[in-house]
N, C-alpha and C positions, 0 to 999 in steps of 0.2 A: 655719337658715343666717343671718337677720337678726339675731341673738342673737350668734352667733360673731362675727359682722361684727363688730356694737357695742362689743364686748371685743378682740378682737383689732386692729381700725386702733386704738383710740388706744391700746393697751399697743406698737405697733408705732412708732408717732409720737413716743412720749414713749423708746423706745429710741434710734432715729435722732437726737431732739435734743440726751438726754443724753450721749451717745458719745462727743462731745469733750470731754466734762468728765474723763473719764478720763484724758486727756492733757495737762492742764490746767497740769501743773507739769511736762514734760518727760522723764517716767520717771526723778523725781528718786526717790532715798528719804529719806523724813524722819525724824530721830532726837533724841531728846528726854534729856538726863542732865546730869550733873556730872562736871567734867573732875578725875579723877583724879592725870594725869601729861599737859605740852606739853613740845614739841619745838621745831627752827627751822623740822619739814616735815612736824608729823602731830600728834595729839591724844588721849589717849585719853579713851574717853565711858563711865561706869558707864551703861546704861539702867536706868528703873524696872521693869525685868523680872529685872536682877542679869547683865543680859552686860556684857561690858567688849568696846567694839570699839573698831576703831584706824584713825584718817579721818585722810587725808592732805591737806595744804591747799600752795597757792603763791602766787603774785603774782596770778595771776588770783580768787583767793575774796576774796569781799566781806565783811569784816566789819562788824556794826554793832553797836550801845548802846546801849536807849531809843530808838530810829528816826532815829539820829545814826549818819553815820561814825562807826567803827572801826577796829581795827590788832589784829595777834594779841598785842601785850604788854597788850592788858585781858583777856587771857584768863588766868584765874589757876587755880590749884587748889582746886577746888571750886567753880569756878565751874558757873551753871548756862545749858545752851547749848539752842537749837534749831539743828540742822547738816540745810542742803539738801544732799544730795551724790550723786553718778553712780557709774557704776562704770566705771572706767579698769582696762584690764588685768585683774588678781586683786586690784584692791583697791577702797576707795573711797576717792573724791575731793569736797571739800566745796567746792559750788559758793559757798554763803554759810553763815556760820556768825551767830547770832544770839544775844547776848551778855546772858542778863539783869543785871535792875540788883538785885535783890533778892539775899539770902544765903541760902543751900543750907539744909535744915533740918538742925537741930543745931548750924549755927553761931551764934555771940552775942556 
């Protein structure tokens, strides 16, 4: 029984403390690619898995560049993005989208 004790409070301790870490970004989803095709209201993202999804952005998403303000016109074709985003409705919505500064491989 002292054996089970031992193991079990601190695998119980370190659940309880971890648990909010799960929540940690807001049940956002994170998506990592190069932007294909933009809009004036949406994005599309190749992931490095080979889907192409389609994130929708407004006045409220933050963009930025190197850890600078941004605007959706540095967002270019082929550009390569980190996009935090929710899910509104039947779609998603990009709460921030994160603009790298480097070029997409293949280009030169």
């Amino acid at each position: 029984m002292k054996k089970l004790r031992r193991t079990l409070v601190p695998a119980l301790l370190c659940t309880l403390l971890l648990h909010p870490l799960s929540f940690a970004h807001g049940g956002m989803e994170h998506f990592l690619g190069t932007v294909p095709a933009i809009s004036d209201h949406f994005l599309s993202l190749n992931t490095s898995d080979g889907a192409v999804i389609r994130i929708e952005f407004d006045l409220e998403t933050k963009f930025t560049k190197g850890g600078a303000p941004a605007t959706v016109k540095d967002v270019q074709v082929e550009s390569r993005v980190v996009i935090h985003a929710h899910k509104r409705d039947n779609s998603l919505h990009a709460a921030e989208v994160r603009i790298g500064t480097g070029r997409a491989h293949g280009q030169h």
